[in-house]
C-alpha positions as CSV (number, residue, x, y, z in Angstrom):
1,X,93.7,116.7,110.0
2,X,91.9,116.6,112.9
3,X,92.0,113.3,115.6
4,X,88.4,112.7,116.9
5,X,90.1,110.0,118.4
6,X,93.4,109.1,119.6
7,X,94.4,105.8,121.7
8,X,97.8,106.2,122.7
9,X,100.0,103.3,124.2
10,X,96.5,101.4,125.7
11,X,97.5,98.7,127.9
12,X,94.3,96.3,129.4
13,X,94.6,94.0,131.6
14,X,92.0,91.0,133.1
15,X,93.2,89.1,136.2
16,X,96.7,87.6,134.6
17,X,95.1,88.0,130.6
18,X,97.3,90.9,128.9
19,X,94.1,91.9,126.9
20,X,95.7,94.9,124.9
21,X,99.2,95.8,124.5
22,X,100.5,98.8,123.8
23,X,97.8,100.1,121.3
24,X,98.1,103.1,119.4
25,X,95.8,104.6,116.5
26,X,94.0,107.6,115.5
27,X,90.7,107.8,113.8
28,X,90.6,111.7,112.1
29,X,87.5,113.5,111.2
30,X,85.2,112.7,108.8
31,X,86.8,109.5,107.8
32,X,85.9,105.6,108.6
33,X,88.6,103.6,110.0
34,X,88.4,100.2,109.7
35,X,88.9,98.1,113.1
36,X,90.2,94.5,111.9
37,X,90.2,91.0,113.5
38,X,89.2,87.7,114.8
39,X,87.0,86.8,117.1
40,X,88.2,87.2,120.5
41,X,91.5,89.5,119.7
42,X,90.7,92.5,121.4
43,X,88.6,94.7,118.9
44,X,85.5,94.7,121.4
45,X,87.7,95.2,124.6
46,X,89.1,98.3,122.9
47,X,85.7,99.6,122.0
48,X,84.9,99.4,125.7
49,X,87.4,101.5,126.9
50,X,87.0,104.3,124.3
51,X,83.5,104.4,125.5
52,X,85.1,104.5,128.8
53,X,83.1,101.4,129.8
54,X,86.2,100.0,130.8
55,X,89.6,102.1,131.9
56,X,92.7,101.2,131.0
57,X,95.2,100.5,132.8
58,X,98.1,101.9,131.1
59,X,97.7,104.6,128.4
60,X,95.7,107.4,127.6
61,X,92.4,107.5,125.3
62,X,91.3,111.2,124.0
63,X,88.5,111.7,122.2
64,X,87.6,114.8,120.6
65,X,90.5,115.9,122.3
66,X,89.3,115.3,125.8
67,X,89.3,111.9,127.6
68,X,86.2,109.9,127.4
69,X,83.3,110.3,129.9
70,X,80.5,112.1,130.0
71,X,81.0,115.2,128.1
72,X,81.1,113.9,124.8
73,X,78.5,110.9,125.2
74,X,76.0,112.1,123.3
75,X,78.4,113.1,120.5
76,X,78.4,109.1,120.0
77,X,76.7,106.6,118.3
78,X,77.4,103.2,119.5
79,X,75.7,99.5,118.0
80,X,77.4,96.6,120.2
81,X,78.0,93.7,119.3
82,X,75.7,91.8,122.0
83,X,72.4,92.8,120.5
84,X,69.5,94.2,122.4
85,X,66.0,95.0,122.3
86,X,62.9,95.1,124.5
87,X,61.1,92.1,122.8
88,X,57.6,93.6,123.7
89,X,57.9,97.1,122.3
90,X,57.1,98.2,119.0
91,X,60.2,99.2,116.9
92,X,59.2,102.9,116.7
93,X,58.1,103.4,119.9
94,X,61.5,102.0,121.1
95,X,63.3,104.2,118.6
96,X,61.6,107.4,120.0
97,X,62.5,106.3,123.4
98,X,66.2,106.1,122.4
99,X,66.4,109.6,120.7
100,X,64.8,110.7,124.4
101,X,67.9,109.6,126.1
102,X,70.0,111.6,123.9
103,X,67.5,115.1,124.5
104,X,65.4,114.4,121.3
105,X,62.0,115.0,121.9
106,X,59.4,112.9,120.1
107,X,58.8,116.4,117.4
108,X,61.8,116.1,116.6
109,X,63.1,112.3,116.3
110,X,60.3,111.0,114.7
111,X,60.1,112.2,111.3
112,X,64.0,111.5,110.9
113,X,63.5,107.7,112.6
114,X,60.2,107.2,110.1
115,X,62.7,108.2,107.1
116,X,65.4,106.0,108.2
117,X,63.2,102.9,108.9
118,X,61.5,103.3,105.3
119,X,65.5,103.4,103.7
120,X,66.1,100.0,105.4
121,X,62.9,98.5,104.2
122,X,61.2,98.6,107.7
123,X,58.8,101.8,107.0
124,X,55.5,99.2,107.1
125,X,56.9,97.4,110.0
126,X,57.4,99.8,112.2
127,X,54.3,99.6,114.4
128,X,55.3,95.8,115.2
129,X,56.9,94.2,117.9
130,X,60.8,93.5,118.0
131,X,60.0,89.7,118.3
132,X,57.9,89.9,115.5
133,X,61.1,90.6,113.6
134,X,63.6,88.3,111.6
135,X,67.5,88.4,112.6
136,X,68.3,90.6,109.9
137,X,65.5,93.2,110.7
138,X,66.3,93.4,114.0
139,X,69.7,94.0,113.2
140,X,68.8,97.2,111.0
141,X,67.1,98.7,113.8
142,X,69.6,98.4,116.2
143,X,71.9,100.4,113.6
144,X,69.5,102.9,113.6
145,X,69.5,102.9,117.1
146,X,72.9,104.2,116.5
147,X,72.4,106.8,114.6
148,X,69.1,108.3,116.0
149,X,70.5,111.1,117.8
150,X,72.9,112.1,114.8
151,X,75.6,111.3,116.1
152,X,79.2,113.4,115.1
153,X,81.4,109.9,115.9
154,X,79.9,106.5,115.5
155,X,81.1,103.3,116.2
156,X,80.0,99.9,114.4
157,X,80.6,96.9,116.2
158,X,79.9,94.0,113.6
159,X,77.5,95.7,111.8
160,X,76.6,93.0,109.4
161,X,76.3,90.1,111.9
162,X,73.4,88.2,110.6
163,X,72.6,90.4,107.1
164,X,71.5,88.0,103.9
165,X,73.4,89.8,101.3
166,X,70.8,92.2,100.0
167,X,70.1,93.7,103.2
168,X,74.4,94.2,103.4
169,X,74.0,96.0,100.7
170,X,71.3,98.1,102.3
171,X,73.6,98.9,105.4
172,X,76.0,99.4,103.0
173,X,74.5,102.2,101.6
174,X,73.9,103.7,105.2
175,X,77.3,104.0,106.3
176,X,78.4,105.7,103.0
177,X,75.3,108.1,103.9
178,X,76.5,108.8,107.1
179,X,80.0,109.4,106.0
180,X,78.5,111.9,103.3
181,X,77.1,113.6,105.9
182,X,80.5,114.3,107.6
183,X,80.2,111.3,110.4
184,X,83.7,109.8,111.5
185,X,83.0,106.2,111.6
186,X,85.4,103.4,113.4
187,X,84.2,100.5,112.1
188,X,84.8,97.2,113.6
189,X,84.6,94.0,111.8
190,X,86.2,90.6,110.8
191,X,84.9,90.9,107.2
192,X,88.3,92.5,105.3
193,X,86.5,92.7,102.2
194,X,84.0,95.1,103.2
195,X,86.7,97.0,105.2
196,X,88.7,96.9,101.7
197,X,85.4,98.5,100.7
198,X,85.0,101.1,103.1
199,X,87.7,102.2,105.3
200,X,90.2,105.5,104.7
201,X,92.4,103.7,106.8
202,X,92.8,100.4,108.8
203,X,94.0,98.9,112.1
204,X,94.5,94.9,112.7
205,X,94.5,93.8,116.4
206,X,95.6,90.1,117.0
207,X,96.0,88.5,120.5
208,X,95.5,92.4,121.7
209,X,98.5,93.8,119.5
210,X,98.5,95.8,116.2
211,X,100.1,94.0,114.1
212,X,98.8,96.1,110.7
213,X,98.0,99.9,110.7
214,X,97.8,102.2,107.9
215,X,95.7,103.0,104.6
216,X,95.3,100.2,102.2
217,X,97.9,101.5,99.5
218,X,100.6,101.7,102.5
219,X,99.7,98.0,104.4
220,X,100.0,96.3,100.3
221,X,103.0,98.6,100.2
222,X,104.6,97.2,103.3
223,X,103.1,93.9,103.3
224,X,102.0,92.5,100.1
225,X,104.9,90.7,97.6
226,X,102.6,89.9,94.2
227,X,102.8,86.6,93.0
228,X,102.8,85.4,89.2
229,X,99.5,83.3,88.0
230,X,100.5,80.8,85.4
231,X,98.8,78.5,83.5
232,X,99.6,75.9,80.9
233,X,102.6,73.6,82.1
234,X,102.3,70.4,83.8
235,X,105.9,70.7,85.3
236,X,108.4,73.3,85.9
237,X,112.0,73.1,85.4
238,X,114.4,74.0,88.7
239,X,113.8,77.7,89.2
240,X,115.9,80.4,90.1
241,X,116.8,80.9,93.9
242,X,114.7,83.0,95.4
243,X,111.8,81.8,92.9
244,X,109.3,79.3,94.4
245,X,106.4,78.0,92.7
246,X,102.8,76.4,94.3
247,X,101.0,73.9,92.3
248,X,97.6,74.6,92.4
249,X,95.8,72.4,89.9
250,X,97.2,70.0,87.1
251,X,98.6,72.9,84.7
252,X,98.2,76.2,87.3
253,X,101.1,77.6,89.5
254,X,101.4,80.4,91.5
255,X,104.8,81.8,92.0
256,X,106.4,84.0,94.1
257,X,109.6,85.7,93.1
258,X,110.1,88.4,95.6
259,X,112.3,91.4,94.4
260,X,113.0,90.2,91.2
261,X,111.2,91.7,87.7
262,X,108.6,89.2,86.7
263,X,109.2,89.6,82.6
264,X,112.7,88.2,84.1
265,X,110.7,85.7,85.6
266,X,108.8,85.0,82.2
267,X,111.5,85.1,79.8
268,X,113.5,82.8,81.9
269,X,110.3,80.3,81.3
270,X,110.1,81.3,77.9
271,X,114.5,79.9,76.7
272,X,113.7,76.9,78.8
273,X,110.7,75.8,76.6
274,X,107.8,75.6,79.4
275,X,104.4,76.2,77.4
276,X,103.3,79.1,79.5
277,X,99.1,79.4,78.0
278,X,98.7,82.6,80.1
279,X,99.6,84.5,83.1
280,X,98.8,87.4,85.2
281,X,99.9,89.5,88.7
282,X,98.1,88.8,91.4
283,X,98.4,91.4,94.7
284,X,97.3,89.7,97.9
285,X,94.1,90.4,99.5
286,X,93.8,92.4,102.8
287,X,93.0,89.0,104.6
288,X,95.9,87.6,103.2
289,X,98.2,89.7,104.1
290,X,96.3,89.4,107.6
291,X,96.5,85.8,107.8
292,X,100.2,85.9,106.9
293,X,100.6,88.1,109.8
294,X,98.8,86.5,112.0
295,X,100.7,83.3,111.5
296,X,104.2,85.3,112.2
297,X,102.8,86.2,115.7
């Protein structure tokens, strides 16, 4: 499949701060790739130099097969994380002054920016001011901002910073819109369960490395050792080695039993008399197996 973009071995330094190591991913056509961490490891740094804000200092970056620059700036959509809007000027008019820098002439922008505003709930506020606005509506214009020009590659920094959960769902909806429409999203967040929700494939940066990479079935693959949800006994009897068992309420355990089969686990339970009431498998969630990572580094 096609790369629209490829980072390949990024190195970034600031002053003596090694920024990002060695960072490799590709993000192919028509697919949303899901750009994973805390605060502060890197994600935004990265996001800089594909937009070749910043250079790198070892590495290469290509996108659509070219390095960054110029060229291929107005094939982009970009919302940042630091938000910004003229506080004076209406959202439309800002909107249509945005599609100008990208060559869109008012004719044209308008009818498409008047559609998106009224998806987002905006339609009869779009003759206001932007301090006018709550958080959350300003938020949704600054995605739109990001998708005025139509852009073939866009990239979401936080896109849900400040959303109520309804309006979440709205943008929601937008990004699965825009990846109907063929868009190649990289998508960069610290909420895992809406990358669980959206992303063909993901990449984990923590402390500027990548520590996870790969679609969701390979990283639970790799990474994720199920666990056995029990309740009904107040104690448990010695268990097997290689078993190990956490308490988590007065008659609820959660063991983990690594390679072995878990009916081997339950009959063995079963001949010793422990009064299991129910039980179930329980797969780790991506920020699980994050955290778990994390820790390791």
């Amino acid at each position: 499949m096609e790369a629209v973009l490829e980072c390949r071995s990024v190195d970034k330094y600031f002053r003596t701060q090694h920024a990002i190591q060695d960072f490799s991913f590709t993000v192919e056509r028509g697919s949303i790739c899901g750009l994973l961490g805390p605060n502060g490891a890197g994600k935004t740094s990265l996001i800089r130099m594909i937009l070749d804000i910043f250079k790198p200092d070892n590495g290469e970056i290509l996108l659509f097969g070219s390095p960054p620059g110029q060229g291929v700036r107005d094939r982009i959509g970009y919302l940042p994380e630091e938000r910004g809007l003229y506080r004076r000027s209406k959202i439309l008019d800002i909107l249509i002054y945005l599609a100008a820098l990208k060559n869109l002439p008012p004719a044209r922008s308008r009818p498409y920016i008047e559609e998106q505003l009224e998806k987002v709930g905006l339609g009869g506020h779009m003759h206001k001011r932007t301090q006018e606005l709550s958080k959350g509506m300003l938020q949704k214009v600054q995605i739109i901002s990001a998708i005025v020009h139509q852009p073939e590659f866009l990239i979401l920094d936080e896109p849900f910073s400040g959303l109520d959960p309804l309006n979440v769902q709205v943008v929601l909806q937008l990004i699965e819109e825009q990846r109907a429409r063929g868009v190649t999203l990289l998508l960069s967040t610290h909420q895992m369960e809406i990358a669980e929700r959206l992303a063909d494939k993901l990449v984990m940066v923590h402390q500027g490395q990548r520590v996870l990479y790969g679609t969701l079935a390979d990283i639970r693959a790799e990474h994720a050792e199920p666990t056995l949800h029990l309740t009904g006994p107040t104690t448990l009897p010695e268990l097997p080695e290689g078993v190990t068992a956490d308490r988590l309420g007065p008659s609820e355990w959660e063991l983990a039993f690594g390679n072995r089969p878990r009916n081997e686990i339950l009959s063995w339970l079963m001949e010793r008399g422990v009064a299991v009431e129910s039980f179930s498998l329980r797969v780790p969630s991506l920020e699980e197996i994050f955290l778990r990572k994390a820790r390791g580094h």
